[in-house]
C-alpha positions as CSV (number, residue, x, y, z in Angstrom):
1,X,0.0,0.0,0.0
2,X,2.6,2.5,1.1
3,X,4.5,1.9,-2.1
4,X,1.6,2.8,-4.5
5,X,1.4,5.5,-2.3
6,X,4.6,6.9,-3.3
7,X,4.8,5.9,-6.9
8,X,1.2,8.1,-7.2
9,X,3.1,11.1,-5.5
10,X,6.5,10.3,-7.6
11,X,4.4,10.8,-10.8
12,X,2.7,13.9,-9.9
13,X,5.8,15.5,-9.0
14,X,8.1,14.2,-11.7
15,X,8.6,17.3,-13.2
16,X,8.8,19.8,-9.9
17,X,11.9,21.1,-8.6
18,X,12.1,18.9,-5.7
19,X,13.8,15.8,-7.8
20,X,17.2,17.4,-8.6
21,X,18.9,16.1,-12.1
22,X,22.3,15.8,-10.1
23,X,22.9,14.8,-6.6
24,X,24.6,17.2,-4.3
25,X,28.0,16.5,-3.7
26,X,28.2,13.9,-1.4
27,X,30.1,13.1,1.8
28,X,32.4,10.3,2.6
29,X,30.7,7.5,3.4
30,X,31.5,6.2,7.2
31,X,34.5,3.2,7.5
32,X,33.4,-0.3,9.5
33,X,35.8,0.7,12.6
34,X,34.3,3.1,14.8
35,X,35.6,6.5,15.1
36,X,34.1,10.2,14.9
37,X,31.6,11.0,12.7
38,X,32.5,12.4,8.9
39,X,33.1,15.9,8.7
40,X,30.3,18.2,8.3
41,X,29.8,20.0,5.1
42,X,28.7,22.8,6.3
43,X,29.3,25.2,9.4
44,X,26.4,25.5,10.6
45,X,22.8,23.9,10.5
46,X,19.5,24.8,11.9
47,X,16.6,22.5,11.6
48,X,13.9,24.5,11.0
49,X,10.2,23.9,11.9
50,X,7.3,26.0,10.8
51,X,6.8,27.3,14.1
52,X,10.7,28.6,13.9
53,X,9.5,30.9,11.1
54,X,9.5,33.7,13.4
55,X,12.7,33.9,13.4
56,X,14.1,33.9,17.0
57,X,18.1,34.4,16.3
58,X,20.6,33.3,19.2
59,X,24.5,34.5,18.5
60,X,27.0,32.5,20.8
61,X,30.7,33.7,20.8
62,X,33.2,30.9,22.2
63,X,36.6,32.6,23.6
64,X,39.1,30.9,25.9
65,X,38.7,31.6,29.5
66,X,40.2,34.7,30.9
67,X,40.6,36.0,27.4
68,X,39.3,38.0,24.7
69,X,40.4,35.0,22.1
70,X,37.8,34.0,19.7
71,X,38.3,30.3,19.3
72,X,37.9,28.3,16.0
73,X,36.9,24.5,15.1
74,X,35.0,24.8,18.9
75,X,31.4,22.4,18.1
76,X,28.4,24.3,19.7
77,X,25.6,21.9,19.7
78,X,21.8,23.8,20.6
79,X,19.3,21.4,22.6
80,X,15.7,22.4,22.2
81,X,12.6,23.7,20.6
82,X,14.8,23.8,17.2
83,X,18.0,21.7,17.1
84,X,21.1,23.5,15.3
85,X,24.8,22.6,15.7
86,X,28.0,24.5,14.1
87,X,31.7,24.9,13.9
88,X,33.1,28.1,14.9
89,X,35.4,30.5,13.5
90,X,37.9,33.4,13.8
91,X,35.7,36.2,12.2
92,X,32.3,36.0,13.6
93,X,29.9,34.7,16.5
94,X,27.8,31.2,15.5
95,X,24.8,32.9,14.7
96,X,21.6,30.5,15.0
97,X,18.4,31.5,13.2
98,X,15.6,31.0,12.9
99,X,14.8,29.2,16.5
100,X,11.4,28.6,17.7
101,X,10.9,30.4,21.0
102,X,11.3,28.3,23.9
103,X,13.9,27.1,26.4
104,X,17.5,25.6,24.5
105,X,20.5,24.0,26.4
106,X,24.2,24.9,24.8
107,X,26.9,22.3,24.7
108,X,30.3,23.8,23.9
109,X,33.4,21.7,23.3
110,X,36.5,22.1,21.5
111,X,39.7,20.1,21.4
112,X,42.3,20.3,24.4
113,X,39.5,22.2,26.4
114,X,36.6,21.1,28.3
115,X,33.0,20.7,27.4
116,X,30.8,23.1,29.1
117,X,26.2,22.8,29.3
118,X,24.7,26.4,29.6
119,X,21.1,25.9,30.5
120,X,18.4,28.1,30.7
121,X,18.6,30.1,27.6
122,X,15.4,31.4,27.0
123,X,14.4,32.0,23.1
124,X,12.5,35.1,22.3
125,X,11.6,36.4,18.5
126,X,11.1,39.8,19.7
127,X,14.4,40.0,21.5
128,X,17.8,38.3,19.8
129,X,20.5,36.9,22.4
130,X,24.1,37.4,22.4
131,X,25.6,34.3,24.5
132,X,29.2,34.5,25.4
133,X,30.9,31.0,26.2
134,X,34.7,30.9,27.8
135,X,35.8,27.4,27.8
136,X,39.2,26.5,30.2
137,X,42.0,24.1,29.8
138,X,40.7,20.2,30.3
139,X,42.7,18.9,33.1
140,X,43.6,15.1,31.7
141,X,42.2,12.6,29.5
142,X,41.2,9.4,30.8
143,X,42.0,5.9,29.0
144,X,41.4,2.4,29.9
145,X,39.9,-0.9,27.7
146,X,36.5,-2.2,28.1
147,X,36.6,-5.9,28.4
148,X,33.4,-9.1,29.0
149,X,33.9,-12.1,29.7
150,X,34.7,-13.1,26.0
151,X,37.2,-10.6,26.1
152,X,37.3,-7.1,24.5
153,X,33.8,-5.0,24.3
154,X,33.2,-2.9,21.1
155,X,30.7,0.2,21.7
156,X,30.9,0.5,25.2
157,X,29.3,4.0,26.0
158,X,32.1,6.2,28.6
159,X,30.4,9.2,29.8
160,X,31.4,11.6,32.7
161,X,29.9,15.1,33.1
162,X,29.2,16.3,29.1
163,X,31.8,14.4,27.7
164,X,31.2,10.9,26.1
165,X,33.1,8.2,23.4
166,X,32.5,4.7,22.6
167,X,35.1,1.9,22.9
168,X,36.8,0.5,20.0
169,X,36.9,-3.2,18.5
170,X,40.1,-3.3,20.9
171,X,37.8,-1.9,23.9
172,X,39.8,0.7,24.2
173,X,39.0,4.2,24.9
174,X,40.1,7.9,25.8
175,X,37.6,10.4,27.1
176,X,38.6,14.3,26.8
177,X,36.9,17.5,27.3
178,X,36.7,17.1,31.3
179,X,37.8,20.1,33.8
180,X,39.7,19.9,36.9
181,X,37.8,17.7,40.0
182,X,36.7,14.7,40.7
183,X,34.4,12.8,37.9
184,X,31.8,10.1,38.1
185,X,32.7,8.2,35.0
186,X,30.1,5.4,33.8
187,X,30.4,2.7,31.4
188,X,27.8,0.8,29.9
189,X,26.7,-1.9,27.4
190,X,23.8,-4.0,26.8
191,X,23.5,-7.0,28.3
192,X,25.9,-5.9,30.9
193,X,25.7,-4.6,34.0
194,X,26.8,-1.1,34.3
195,X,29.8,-0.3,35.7
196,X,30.6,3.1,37.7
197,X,33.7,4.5,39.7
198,X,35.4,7.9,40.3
199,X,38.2,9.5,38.7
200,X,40.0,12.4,40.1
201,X,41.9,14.9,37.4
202,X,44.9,17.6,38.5
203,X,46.6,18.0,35.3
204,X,47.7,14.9,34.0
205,X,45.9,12.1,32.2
206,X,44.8,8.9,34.0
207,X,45.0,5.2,33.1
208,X,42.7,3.1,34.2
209,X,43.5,-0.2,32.8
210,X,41.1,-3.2,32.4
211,X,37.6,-2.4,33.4
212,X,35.5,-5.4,33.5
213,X,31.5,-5.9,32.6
214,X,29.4,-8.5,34.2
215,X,27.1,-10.4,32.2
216,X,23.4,-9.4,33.0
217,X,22.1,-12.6,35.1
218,X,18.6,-12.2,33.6
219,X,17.5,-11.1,29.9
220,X,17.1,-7.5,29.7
221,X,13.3,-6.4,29.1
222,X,13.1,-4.4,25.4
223,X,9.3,-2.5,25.7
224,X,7.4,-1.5,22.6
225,X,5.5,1.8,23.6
226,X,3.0,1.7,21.0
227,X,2.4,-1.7,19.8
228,X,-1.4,-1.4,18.8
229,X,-1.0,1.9,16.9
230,X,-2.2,1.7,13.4
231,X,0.8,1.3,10.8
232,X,-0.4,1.2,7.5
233,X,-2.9,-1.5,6.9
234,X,-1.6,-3.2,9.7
235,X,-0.2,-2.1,13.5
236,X,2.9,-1.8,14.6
237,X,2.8,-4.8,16.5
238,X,2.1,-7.1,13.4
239,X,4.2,-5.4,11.5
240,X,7.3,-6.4,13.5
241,X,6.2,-9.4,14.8
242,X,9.4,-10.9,13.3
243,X,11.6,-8.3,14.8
244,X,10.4,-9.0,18.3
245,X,10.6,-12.8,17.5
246,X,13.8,-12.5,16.6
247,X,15.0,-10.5,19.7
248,X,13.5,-13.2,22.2
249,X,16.2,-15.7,22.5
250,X,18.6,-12.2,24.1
251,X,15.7,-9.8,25.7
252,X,12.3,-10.6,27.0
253,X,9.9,-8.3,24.8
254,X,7.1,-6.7,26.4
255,X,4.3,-4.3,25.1
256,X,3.1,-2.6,28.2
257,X,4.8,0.8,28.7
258,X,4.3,0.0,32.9
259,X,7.0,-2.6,32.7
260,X,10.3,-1.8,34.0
261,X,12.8,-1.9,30.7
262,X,16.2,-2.0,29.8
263,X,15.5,-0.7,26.3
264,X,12.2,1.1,25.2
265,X,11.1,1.4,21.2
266,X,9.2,4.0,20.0
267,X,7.5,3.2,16.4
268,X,6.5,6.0,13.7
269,X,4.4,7.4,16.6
270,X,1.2,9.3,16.3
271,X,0.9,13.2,17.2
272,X,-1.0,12.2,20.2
273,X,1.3,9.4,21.5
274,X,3.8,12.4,22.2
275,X,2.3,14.0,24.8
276,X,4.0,15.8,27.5
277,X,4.1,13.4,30.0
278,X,5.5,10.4,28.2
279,X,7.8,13.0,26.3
280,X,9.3,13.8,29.8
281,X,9.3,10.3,30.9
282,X,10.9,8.8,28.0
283,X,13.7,11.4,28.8
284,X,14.1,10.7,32.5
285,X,14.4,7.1,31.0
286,X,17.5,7.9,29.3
287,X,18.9,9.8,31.4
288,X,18.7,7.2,34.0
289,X,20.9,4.9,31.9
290,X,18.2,3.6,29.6
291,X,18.3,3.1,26.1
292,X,15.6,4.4,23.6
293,X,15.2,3.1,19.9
294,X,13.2,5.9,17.7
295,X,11.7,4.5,14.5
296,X,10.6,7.4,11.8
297,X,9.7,7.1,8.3
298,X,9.0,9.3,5.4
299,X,6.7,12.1,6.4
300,X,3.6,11.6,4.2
301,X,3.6,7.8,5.1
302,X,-0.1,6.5,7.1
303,X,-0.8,8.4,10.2
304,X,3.2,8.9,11.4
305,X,3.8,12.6,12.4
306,X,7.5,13.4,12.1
307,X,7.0,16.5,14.7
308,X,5.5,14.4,17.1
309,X,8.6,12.2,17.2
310,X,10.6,14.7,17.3
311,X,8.8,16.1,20.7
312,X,11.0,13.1,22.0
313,X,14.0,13.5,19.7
314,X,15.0,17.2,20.3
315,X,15.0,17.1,24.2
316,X,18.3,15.2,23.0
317,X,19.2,17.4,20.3
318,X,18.2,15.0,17.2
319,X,15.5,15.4,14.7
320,X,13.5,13.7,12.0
321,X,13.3,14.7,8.5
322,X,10.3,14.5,7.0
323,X,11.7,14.0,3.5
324,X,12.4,11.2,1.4
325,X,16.4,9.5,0.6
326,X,17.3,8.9,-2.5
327,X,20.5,7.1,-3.8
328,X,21.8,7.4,-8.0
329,X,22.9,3.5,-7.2
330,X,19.7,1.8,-7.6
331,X,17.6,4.4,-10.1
332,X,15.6,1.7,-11.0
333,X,14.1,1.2,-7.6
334,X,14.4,4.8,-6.3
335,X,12.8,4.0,-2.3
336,X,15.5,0.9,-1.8
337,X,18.9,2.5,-0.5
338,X,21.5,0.0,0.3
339,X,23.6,0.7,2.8
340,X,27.0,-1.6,3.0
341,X,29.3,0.7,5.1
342,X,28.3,0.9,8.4
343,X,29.6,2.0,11.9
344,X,28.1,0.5,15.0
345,X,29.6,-2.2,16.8
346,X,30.1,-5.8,15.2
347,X,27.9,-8.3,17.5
348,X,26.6,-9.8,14.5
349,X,28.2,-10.0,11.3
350,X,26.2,-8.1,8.0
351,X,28.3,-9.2,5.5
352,X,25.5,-8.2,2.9
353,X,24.7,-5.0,4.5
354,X,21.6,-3.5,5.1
355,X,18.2,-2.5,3.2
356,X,16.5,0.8,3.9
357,X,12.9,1.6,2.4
358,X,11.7,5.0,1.9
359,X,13.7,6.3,5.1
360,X,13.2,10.2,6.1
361,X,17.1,11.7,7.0
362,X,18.3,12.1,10.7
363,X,19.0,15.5,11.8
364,X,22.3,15.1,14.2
365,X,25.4,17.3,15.3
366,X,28.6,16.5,14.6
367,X,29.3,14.7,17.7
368,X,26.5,12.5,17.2
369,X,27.6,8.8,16.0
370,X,26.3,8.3,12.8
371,X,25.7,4.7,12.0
372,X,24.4,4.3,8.6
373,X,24.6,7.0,6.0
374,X,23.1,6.8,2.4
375,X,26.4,6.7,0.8
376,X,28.3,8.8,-1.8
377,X,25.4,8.7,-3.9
378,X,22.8,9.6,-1.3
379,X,20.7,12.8,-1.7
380,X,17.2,14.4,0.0
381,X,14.3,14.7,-1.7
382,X,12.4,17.2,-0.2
383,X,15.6,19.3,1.3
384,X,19.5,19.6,-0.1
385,X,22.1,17.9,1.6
386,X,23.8,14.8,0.4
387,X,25.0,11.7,2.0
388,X,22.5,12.0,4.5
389,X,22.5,9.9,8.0
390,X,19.7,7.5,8.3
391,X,20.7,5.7,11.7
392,X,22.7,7.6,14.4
393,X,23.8,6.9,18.3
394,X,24.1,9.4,20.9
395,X,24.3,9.3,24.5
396,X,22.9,12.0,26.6
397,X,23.1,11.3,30.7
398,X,23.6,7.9,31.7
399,X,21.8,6.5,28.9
400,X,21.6,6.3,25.0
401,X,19.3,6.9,21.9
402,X,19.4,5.2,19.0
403,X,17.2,7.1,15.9
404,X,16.4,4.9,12.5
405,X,14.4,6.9,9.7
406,X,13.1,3.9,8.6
407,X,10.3,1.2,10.1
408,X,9.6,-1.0,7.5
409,X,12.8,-2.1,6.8
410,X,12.5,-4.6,10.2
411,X,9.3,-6.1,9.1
412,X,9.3,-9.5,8.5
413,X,10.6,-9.4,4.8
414,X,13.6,-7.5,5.3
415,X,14.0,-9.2,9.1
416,X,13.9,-13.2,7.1
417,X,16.5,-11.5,4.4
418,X,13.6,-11.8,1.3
419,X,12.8,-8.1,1.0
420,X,9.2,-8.4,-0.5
421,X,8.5,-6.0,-3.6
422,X,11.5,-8.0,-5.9
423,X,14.6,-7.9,-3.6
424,X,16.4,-11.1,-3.6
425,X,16.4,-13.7,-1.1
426,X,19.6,-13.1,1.2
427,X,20.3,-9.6,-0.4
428,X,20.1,-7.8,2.9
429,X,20.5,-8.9,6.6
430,X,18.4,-6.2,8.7
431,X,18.5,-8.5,11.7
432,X,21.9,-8.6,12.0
433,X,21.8,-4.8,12.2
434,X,18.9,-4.5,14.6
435,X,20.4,-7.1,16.9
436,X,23.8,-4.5,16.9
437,X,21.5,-1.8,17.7
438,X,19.2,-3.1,20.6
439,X,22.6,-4.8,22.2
440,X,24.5,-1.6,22.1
């Protein structure tokens, strides 16, 4: 259904502006090992909403700390109403416009210096703000190597304060951008139990060695928040009724949002799902140390409203497009993108890669992980951009988010490798990367 759908809209808009004759100029695509996300293309980006039409502008200028030095190459990341991140320079403030009015978070970082949160900035289109930032030496980098009981752990989240990494395929990590003091530092993984101890930094940087995960003792409970919303012609439920099969023989799978959870999915939600209260207690869920799956699609797909998941995204600084990806690989079959370089940790091998079907873009900062990107021949329909992110990681508190722009692309077709509308049996494994995802 959702495909004629699309062909209908593809053939009314064949000849509109929207369907470029040449691709942007793409970005690299991500390498297997894990490591920071690709360089931006741009210095700046504001993800605007129609409510941010009137234009409320917020200008932060990052110096050093004591000084009147304007640094460069500093990442300011803004959390709220509209989510924006840029790269500073020498010859002017970041300048972020147009914001929706409302309450934003800041988080400043730069190499060599710490990370610092301003909170409380309050957004109003009548009245621009001029935000000054002074960030100070960091005092130490801490190191160690994440290990289980089979040895190494890839993707281990390290977080202390505003500063986060993963761990490599080696399980080893540093973590920068802390200040002076004593630090709780937390590492986590799925299907281990959470490990946390303090660190004290004066100036030099500390190695911590081997840090050991347990093994959970019991499965970890994975809760599907809106099972029996409408999805298509179908509910979300049926529709990945092969994706929660799957994940039984590592989680318990639940569909009542009362149940205590380990990991907590959220699928192409309804306007009304996102409602204050379980917007605000989805967030105290991550920040607790919980993990949260988002699912999006494309924005004109069934009942799915892209703002009302992304009243749960932005609190975390990520958005959903509601556009369309494209790819110039497979013209012939324009909503199929295959994806084949990919950058979450290895649990399960994918050694076909992974099928996307009419996924919406991710909106993410720099120093958000991105997982799967469209590739060098990715583009946006309904916005410009080019090798856009359709699967990214990042961490925020104690806990982790995980946002797809795709849904259908874990329903049972794609999940059984024998993606229905022609793919080939064993083209794709989509398990392999959704079992990465809920174990990270």
């Amino acid at each position: 259904m959702r495909r004629a759908i699309l062909f209908g809209m593809l053939a009314a808009l064949s000849g509109c502006c929207l369907f470029p004759s040449q691709p942007p100029a793409p970005t690299p695509s991500p390498t297997q090992a894990p490591g920071p996300a690709p360089s931006p293309v741009l210095n700046r980006q504001v993800f605007v909403s129609g409510p941010a039409l009137v234009n409320g502008v917020l200008s932060v200028d990052v110096r050093r700390a004591g000084t009147s030095e304007r640094l460069a190459d500093a990442t300011v990341t803004l959390i709220g109403p509209t989510p924006a991140w840029g790269i500073t320079d020498l010859a002017l403030a970041m300048r972020f416009d147009p914001l929706e009015a409302g309450t934003y978070a800041l988080r400043v970082s730069a190499p060599g210096l710490a990370t610092r949160l301003v909170t409380g900035l309050t957004v109003d289109p009548k009245t621009p703000i001029e935000q000054t930032v002074e960030l100070s030496p960091q005092a130490g980098a801490i190191s160690g190597t994440v290990t289980g009981p089979n040895g190494p752990i890839e993707g281990a989240r390290i977080t202390a304060d505003e500063s986060w990494t993963f761990s490599g395929a080696d399980g080893r990590f540093t973590l920068e951008g802390l200040g002076a003091g004593t630090h709780a530092l937390s590492i986590r993984k799925g299907l281990h139990t959470a490990l946390t101890q303090q660190v004290s930094l004066n100036g030099a940087d500390v190695a911590l060695g081997n840090l050991a995960l347990a093994r959970q003792s019991s499965k970890p409970v994975v809760v599907f928040e809106n099972d029996a919303q409408p999805f298509g012609s179908t509910t979300v439920g049926s529709a990945l009724s092969a994706l929660k099969s799957a994940l039984g023989s590592d989680f318990t799978v639940s569909t009542n949002p009362a149940d205590t959870a380990d990991v907590r999915v959220v699928v192409s939600p309804r306007a009304t799902f996102a409602d204050g209260p379980t917007t605000e207690r989805l967030r105290a869920f991550v920040a607790s140390g919980g993990t949260l799956v988002l699912m999006g699609e494309w924005g004109g797909f069934g009942d799915y409203s892209p703002e009302g998941l992304n009243r749960i995204a932005r609190p975390f600084g990520l958005a959903f497009s509601p556009d369309l990806v494209r790819t110039t690989a497979n013209p012939s079959q324009p909503g199929w993108i295959k994806v084949t370089a990919l950058d979450l940790p290895a649990l399960h091998a994918m050694p076909t890669g992974v099928t996307f079907y009419e996924a919406c873009s991710i909106f993410a900062p720099p120093t958000t992980r991105a997982v799967a990107r469209a590739g060098d021949g990715g583009y946006r329909i309904a916005a410009g951009g080019s090798g856009p992110a359709l699967a990214v990681a990042q961490p925020y508190g104690q806990g982790l988010v995980l946002a797809v722009g795709d849904t259908s692309a874990w329903s049972a077709g794609y999940i059984t490798g024998e993606p229905p509308g022609g793919g080939a049996p064993g083209q794709t494994n989509n398990l392999g990367f959704v079992l990465n995802l809920f174990k990270w």
